[in-house]
mmJSON file of the N, C-alpha and C atoms, coordinates in Angstrom:
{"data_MODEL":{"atom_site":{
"group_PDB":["ATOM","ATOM","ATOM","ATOM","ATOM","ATOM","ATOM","ATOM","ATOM","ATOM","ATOM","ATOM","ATOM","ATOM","ATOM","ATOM","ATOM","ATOM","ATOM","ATOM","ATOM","ATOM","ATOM","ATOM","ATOM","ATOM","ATOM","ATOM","ATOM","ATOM","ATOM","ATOM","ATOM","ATOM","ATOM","ATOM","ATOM","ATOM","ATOM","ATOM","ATOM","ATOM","ATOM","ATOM","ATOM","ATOM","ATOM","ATOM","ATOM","ATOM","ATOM","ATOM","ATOM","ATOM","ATOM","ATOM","ATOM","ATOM","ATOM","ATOM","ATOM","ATOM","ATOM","ATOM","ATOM","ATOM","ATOM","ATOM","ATOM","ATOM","ATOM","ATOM","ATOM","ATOM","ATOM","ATOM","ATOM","ATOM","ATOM","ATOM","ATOM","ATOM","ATOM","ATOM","ATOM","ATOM","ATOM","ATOM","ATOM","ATOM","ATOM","ATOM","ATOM","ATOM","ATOM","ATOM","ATOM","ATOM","ATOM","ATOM","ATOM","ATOM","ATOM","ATOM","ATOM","ATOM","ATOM","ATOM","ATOM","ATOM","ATOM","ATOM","ATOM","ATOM","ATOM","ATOM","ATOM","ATOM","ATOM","ATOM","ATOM","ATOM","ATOM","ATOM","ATOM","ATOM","ATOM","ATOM","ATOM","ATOM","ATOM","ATOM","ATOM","ATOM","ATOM","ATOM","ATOM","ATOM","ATOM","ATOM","ATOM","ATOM","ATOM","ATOM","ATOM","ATOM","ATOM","ATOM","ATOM","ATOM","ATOM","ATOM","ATOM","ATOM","ATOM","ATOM","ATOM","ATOM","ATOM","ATOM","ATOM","ATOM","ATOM","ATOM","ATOM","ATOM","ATOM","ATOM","ATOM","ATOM","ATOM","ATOM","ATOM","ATOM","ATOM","ATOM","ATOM","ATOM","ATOM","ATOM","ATOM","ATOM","ATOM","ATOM","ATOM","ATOM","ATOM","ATOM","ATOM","ATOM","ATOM","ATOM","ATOM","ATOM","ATOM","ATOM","ATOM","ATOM","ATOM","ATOM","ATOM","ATOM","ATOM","ATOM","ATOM","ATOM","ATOM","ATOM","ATOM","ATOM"],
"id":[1,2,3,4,5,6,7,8,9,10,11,12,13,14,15,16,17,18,19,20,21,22,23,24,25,26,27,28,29,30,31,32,33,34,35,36,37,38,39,40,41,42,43,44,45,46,47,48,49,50,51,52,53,54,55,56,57,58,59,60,61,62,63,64,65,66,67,68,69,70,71,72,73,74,75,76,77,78,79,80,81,82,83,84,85,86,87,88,89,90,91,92,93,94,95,96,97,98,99,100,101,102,103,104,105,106,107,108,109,110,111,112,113,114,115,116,117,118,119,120,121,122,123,124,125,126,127,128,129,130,131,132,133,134,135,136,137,138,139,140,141,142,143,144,145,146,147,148,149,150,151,152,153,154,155,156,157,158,159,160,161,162,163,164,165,166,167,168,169,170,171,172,173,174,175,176,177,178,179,180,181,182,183,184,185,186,187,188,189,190,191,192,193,194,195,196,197,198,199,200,201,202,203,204,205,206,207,208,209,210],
"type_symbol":["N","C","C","N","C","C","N","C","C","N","C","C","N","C","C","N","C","C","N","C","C","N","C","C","N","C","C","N","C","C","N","C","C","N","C","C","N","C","C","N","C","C","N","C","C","N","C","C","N","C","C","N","C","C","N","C","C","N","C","C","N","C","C","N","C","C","N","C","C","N","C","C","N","C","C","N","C","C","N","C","C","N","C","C","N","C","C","N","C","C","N","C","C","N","C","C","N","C","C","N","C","C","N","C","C","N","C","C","N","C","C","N","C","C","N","C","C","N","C","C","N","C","C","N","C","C","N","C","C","N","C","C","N","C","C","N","C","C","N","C","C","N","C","C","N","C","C","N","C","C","N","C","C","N","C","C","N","C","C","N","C","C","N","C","C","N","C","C","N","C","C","N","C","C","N","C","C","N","C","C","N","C","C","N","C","C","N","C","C","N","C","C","N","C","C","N","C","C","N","C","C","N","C","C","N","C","C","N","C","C"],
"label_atom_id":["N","CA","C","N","CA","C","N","CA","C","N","CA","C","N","CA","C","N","CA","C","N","CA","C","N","CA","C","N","CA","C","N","CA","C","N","CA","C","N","CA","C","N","CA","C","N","CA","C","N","CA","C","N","CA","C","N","CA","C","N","CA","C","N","CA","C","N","CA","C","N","CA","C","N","CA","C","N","CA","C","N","CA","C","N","CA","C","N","CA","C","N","CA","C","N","CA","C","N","CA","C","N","CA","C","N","CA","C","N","CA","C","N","CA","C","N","CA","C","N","CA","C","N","CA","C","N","CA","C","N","CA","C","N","CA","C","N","CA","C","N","CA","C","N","CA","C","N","CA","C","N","CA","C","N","CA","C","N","CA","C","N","CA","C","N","CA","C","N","CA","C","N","CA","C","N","CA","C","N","CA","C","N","CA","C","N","CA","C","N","CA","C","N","CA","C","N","CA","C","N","CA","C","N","CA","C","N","CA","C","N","CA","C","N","CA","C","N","CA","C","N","CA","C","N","CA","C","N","CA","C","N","CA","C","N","CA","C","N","CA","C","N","CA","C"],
"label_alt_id":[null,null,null,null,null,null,null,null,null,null,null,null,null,null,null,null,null,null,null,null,null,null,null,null,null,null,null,null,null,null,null,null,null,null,null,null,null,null,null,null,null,null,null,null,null,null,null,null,null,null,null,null,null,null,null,null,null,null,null,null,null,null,null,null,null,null,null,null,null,null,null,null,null,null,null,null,null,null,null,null,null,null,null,null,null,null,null,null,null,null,null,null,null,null,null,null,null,null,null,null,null,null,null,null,null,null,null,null,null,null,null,null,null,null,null,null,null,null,null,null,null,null,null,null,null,null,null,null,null,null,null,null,null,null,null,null,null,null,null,null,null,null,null,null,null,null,null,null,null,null,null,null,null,null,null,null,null,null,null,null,null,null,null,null,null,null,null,null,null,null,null,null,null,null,null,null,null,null,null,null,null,null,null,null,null,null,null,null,null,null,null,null,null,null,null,null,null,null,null,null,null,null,null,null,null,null,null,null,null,null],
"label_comp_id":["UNK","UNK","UNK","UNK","UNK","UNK","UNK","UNK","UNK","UNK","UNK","UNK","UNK","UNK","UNK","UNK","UNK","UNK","UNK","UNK","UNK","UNK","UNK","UNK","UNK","UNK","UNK","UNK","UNK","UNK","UNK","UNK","UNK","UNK","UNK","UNK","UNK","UNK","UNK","UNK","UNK","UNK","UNK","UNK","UNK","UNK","UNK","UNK","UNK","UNK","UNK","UNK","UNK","UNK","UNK","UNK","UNK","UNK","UNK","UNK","UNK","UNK","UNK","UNK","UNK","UNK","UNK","UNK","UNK","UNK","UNK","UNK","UNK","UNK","UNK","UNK","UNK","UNK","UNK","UNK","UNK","UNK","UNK","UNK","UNK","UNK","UNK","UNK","UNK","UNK","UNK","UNK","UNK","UNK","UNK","UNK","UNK","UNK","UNK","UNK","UNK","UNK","UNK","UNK","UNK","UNK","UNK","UNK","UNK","UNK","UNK","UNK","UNK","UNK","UNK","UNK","UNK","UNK","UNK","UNK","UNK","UNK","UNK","UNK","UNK","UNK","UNK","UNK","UNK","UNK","UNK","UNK","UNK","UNK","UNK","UNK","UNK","UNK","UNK","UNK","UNK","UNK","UNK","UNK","UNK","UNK","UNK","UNK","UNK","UNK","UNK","UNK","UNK","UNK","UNK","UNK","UNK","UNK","UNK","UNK","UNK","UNK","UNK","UNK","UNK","UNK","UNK","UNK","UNK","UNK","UNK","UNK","UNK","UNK","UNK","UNK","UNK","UNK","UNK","UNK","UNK","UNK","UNK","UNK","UNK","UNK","UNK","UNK","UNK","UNK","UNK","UNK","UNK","UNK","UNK","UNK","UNK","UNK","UNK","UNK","UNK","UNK","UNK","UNK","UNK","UNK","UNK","UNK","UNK","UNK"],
"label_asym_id":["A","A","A","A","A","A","A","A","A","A","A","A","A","A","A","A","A","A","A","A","A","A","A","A","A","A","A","A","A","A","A","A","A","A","A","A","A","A","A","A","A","A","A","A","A","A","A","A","A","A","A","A","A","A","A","A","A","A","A","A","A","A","A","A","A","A","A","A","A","A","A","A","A","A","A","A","A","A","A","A","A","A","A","A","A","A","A","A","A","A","A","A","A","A","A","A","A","A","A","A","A","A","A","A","A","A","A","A","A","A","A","A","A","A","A","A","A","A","A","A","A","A","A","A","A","A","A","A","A","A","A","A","A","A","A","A","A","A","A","A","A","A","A","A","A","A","A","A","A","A","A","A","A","A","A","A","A","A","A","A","A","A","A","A","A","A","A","A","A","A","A","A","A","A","A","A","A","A","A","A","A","A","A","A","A","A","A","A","A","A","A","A","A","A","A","A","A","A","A","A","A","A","A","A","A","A","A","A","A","A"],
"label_entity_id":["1","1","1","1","1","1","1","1","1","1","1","1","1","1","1","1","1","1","1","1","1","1","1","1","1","1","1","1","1","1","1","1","1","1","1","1","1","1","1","1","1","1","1","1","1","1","1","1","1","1","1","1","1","1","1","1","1","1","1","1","1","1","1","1","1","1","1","1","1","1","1","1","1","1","1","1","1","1","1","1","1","1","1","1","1","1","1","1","1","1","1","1","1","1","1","1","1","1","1","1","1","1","1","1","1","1","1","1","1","1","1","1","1","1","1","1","1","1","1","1","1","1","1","1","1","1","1","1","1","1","1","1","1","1","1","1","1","1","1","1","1","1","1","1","1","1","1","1","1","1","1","1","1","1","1","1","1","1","1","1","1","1","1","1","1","1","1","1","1","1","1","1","1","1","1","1","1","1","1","1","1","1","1","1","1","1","1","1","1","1","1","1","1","1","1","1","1","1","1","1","1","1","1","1","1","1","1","1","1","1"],
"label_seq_id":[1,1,1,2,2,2,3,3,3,4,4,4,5,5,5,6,6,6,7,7,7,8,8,8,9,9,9,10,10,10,11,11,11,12,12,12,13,13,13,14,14,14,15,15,15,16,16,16,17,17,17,18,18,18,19,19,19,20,20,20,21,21,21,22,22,22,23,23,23,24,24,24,25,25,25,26,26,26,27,27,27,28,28,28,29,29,29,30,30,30,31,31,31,32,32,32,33,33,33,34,34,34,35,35,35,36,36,36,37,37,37,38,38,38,39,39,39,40,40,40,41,41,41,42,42,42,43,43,43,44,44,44,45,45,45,46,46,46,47,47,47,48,48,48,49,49,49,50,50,50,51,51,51,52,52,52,53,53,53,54,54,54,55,55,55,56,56,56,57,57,57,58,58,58,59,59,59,60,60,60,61,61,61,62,62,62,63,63,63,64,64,64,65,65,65,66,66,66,67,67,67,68,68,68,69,69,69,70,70,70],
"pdbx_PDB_ins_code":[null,null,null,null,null,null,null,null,null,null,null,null,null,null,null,null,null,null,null,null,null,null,null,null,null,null,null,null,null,null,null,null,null,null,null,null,null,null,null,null,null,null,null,null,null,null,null,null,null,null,null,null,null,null,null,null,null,null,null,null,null,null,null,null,null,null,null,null,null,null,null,null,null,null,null,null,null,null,null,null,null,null,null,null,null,null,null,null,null,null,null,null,null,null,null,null,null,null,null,null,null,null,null,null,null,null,null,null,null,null,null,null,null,null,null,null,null,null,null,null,null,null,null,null,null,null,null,null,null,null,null,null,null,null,null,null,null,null,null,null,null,null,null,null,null,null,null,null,null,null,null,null,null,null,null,null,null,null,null,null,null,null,null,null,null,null,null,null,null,null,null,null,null,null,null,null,null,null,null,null,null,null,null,null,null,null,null,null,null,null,null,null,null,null,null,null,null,null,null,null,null,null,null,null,null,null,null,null,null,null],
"Cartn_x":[18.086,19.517,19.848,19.475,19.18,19.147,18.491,17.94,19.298,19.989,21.222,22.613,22.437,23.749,23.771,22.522,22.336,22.503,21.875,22.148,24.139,24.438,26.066,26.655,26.298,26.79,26.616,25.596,25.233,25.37,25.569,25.987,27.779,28.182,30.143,30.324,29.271,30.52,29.988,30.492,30.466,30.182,30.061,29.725,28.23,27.931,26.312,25.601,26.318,25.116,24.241,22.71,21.96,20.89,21.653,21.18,21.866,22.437,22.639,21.493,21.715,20.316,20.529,19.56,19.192,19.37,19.588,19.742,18.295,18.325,16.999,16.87,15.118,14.942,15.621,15.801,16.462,17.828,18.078,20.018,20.242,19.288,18.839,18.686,17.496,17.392,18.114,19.683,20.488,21.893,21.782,23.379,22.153,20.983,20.517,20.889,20.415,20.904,22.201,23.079,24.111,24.294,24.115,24.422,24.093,23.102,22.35,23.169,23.421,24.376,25.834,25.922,27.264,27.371,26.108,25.842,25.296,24.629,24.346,24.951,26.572,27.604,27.55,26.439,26.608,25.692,25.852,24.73,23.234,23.256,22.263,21.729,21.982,21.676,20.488,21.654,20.804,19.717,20.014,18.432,17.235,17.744,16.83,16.262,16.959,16.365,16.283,16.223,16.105,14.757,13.482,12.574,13.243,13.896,13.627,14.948,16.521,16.793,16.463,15.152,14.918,14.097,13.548,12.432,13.281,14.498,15.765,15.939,16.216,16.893,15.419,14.279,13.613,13.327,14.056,13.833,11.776,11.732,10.694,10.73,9.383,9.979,8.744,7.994,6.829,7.751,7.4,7.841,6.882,6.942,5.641,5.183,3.883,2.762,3.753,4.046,4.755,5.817,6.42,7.443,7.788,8.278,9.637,8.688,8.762,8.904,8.412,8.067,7.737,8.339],
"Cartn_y":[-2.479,-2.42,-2.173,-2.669,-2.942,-1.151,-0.453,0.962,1.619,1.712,2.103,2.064,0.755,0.468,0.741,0.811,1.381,2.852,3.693,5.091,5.255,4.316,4.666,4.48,3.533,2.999,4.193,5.211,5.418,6.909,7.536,8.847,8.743,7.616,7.683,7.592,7.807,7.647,8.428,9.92,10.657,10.716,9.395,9.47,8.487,8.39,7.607,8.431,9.982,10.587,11.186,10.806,11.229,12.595,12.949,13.993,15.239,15.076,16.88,17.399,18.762,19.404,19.883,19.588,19.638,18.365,17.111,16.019,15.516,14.997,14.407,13.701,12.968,11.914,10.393,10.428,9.32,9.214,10.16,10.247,9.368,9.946,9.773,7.893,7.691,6.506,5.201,6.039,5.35,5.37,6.042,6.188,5.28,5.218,4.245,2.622,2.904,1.513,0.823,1.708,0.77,1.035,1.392,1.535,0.485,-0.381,-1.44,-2.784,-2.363,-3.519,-3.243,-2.649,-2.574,-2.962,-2.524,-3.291,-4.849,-5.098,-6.393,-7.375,-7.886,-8.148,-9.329,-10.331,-12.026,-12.236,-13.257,-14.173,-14.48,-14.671,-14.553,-13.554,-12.444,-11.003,-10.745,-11.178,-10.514,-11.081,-12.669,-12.87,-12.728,-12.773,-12.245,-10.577,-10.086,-8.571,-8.191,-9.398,-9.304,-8.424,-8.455,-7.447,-6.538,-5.672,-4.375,-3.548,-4.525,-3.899,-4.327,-5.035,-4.782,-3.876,-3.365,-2.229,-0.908,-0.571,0.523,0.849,-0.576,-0.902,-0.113,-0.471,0.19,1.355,2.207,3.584,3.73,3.088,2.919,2.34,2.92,2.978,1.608,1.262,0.147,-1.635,-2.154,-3.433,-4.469,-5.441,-6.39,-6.537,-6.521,-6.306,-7.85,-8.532,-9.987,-9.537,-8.681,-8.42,-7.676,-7.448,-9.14,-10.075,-11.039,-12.622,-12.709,-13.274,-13.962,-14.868],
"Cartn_z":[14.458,14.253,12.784,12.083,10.588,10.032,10.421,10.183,10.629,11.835,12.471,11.886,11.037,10.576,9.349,8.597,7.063,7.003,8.383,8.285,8.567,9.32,9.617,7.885,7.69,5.957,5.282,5.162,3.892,4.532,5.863,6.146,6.507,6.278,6.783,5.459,4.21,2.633,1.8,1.934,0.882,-0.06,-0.649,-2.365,-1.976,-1.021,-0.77,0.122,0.481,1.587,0.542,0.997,0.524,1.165,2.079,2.718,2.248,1.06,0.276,-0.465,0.293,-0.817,-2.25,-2.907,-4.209,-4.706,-3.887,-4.928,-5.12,-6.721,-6.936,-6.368,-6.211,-5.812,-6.705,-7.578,-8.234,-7.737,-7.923,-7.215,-5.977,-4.866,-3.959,-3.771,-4.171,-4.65,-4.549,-5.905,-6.569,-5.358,-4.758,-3.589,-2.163,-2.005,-0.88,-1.304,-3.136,-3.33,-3.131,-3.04,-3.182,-2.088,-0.956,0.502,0.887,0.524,0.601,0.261,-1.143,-1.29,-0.74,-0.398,0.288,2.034,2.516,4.238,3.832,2.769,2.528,1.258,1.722,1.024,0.874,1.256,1.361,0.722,-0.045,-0.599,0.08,0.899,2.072,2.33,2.819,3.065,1.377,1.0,-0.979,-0.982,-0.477,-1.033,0.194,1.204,2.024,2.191,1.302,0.772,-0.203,-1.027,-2.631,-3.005,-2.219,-2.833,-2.815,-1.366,-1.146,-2.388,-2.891,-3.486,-5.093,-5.213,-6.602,-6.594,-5.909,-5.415,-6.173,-4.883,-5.205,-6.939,-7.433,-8.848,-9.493,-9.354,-10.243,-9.728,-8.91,-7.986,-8.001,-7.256,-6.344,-4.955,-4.086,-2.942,-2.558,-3.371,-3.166,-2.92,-1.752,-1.453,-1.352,-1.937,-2.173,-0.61,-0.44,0.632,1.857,1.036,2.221,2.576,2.155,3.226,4.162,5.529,5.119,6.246,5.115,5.788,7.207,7.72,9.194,9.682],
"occupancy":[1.0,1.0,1.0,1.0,1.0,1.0,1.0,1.0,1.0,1.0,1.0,1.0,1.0,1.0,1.0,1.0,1.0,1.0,1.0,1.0,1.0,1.0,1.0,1.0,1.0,1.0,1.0,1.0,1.0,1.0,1.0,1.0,1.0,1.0,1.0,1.0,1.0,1.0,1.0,1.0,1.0,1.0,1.0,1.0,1.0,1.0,1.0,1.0,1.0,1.0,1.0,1.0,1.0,1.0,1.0,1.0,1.0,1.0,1.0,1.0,1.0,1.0,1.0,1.0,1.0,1.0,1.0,1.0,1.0,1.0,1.0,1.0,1.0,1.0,1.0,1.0,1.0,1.0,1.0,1.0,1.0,1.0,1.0,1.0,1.0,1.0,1.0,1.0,1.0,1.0,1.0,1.0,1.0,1.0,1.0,1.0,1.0,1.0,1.0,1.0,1.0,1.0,1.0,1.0,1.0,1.0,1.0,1.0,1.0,1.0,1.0,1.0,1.0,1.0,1.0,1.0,1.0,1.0,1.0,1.0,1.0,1.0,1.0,1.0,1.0,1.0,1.0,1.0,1.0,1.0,1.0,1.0,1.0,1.0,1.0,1.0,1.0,1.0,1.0,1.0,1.0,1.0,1.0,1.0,1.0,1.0,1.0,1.0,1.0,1.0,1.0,1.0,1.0,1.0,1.0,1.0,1.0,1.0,1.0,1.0,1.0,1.0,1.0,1.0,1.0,1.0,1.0,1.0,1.0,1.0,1.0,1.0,1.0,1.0,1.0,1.0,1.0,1.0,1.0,1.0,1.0,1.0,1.0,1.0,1.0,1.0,1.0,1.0,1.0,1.0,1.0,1.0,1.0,1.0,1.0,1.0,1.0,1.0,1.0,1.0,1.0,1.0,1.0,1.0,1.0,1.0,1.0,1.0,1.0,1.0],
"B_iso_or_equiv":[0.0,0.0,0.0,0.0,0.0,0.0,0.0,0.0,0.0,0.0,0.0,0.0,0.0,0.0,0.0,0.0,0.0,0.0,0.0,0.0,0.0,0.0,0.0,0.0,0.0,0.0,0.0,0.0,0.0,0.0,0.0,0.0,0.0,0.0,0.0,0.0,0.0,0.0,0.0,0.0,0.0,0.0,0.0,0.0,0.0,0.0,0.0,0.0,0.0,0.0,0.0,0.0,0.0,0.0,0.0,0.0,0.0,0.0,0.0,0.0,0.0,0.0,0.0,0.0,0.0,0.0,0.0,0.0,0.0,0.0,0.0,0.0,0.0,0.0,0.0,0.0,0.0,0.0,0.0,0.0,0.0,0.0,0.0,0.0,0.0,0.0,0.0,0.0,0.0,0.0,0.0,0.0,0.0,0.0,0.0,0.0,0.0,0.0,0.0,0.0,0.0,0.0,0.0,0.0,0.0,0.0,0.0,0.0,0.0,0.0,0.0,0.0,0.0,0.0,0.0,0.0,0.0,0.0,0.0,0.0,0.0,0.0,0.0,0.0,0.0,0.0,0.0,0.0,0.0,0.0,0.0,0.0,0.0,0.0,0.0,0.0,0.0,0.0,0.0,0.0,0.0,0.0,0.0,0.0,0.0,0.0,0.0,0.0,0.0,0.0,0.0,0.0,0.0,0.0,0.0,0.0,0.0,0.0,0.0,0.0,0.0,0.0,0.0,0.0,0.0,0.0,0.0,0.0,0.0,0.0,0.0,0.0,0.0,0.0,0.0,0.0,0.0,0.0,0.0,0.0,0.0,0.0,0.0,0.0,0.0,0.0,0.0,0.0,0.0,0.0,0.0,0.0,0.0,0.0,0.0,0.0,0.0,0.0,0.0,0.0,0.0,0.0,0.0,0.0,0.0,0.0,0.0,0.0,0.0,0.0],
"pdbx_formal_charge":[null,null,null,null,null,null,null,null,null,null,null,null,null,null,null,null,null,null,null,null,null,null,null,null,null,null,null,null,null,null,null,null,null,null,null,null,null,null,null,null,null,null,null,null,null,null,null,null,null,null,null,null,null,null,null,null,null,null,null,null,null,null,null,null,null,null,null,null,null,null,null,null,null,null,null,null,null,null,null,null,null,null,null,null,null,null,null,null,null,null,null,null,null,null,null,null,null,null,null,null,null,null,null,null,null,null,null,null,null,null,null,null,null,null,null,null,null,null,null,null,null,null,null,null,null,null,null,null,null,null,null,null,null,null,null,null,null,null,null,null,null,null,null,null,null,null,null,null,null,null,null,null,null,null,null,null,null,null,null,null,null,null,null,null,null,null,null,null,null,null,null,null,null,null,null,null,null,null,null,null,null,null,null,null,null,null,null,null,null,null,null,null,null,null,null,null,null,null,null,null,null,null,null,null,null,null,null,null,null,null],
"auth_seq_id":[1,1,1,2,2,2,3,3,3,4,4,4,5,5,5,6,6,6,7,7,7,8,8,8,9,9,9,10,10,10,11,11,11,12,12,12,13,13,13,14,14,14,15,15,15,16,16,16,17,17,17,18,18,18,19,19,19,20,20,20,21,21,21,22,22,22,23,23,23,24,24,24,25,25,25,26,26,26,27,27,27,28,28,28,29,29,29,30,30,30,31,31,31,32,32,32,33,33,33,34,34,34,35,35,35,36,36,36,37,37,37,38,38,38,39,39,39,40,40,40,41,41,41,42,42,42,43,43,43,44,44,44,45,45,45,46,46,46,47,47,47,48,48,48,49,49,49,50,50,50,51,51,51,52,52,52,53,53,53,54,54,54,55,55,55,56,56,56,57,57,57,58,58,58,59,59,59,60,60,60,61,61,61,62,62,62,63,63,63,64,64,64,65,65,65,66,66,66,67,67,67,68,68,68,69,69,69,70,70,70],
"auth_comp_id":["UNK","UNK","UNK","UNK","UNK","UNK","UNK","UNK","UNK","UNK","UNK","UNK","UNK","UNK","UNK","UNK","UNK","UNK","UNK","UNK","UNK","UNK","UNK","UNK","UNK","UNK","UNK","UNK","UNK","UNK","UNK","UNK","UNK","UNK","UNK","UNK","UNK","UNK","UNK","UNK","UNK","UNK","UNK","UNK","UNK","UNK","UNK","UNK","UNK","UNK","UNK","UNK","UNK","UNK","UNK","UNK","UNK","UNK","UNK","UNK","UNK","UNK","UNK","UNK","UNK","UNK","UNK","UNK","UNK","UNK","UNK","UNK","UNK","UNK","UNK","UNK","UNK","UNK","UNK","UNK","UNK","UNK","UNK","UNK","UNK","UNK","UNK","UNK","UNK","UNK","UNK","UNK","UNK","UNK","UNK","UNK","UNK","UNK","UNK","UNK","UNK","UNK","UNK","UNK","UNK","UNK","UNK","UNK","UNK","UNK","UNK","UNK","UNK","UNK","UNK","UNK","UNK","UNK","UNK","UNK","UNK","UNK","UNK","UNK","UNK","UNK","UNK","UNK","UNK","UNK","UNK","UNK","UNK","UNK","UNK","UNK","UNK","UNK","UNK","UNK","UNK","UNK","UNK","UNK","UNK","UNK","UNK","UNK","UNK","UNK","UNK","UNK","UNK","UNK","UNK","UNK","UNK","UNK","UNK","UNK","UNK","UNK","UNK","UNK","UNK","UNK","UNK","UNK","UNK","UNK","UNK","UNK","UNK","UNK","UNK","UNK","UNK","UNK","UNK","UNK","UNK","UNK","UNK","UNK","UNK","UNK","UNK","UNK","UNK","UNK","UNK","UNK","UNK","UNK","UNK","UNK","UNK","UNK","UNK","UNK","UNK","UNK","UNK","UNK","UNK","UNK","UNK","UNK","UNK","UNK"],
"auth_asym_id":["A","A","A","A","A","A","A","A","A","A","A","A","A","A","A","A","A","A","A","A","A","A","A","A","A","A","A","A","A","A","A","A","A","A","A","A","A","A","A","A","A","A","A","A","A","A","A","A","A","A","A","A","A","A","A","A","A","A","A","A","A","A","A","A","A","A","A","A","A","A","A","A","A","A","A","A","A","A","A","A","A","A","A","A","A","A","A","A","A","A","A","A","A","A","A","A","A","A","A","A","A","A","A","A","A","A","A","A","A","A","A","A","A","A","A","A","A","A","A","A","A","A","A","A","A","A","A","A","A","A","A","A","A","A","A","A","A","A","A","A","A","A","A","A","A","A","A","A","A","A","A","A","A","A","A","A","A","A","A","A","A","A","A","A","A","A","A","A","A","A","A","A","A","A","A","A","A","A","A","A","A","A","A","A","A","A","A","A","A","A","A","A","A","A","A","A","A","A","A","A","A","A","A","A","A","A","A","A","A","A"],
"auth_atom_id":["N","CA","C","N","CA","C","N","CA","C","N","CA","C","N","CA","C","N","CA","C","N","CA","C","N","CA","C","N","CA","C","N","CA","C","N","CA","C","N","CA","C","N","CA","C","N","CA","C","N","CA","C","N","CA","C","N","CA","C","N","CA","C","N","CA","C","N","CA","C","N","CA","C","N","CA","C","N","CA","C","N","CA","C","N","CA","C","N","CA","C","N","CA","C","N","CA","C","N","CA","C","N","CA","C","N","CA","C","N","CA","C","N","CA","C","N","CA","C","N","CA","C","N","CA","C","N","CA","C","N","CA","C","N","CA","C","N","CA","C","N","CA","C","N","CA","C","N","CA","C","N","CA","C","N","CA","C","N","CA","C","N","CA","C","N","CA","C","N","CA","C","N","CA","C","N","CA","C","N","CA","C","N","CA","C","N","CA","C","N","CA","C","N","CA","C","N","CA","C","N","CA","C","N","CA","C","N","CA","C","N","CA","C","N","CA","C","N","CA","C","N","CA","C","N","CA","C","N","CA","C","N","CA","C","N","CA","C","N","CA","C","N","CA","C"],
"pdbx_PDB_model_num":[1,1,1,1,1,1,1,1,1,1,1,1,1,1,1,1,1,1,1,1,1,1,1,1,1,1,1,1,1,1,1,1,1,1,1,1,1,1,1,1,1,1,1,1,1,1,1,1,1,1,1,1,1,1,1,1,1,1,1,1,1,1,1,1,1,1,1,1,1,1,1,1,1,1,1,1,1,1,1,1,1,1,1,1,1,1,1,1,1,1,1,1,1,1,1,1,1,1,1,1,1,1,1,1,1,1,1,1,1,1,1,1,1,1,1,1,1,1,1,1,1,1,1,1,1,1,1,1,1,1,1,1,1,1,1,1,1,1,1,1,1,1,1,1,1,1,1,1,1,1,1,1,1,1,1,1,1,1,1,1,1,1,1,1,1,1,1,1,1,1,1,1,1,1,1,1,1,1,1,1,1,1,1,1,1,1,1,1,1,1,1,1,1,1,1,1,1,1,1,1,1,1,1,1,1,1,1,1,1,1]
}}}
């Protein structure tokens, strides 16, 4: 579900689709990140995905080997 609602987030807002061509990969990157923080708006959410958008923040796509969680 998680995958579904991040693609609705981040293909319904123009200034976060990252499916235009010629954008760099950093660009790229930088409009997933905040798609991210924008489907994940609670205190909770953040820190339960705190790797994946400090991952974004350093535009890399590497997530520490434990996550997510069990």
């Amino acid at each position: 579900m998680f995958g579904e609602e991040l693609n609705n987030v981040v293909t319904s807002c123009p200034q976060l689709n990252i499916h235009t061509t010629g954008d760099s990969i950093q660009t790229a990157m930088s409009r997933l990140a905040e798609a991210v923080r924008l489907f994940f708006d609670t205190a909770e959410a953040r820190h339960e995905f705190l790797p994946v958008l400090e991952a974004l923040e350093r535009d890399s796509l590497e997530v520490p080997p434990w996550w997510p969680a069990a």
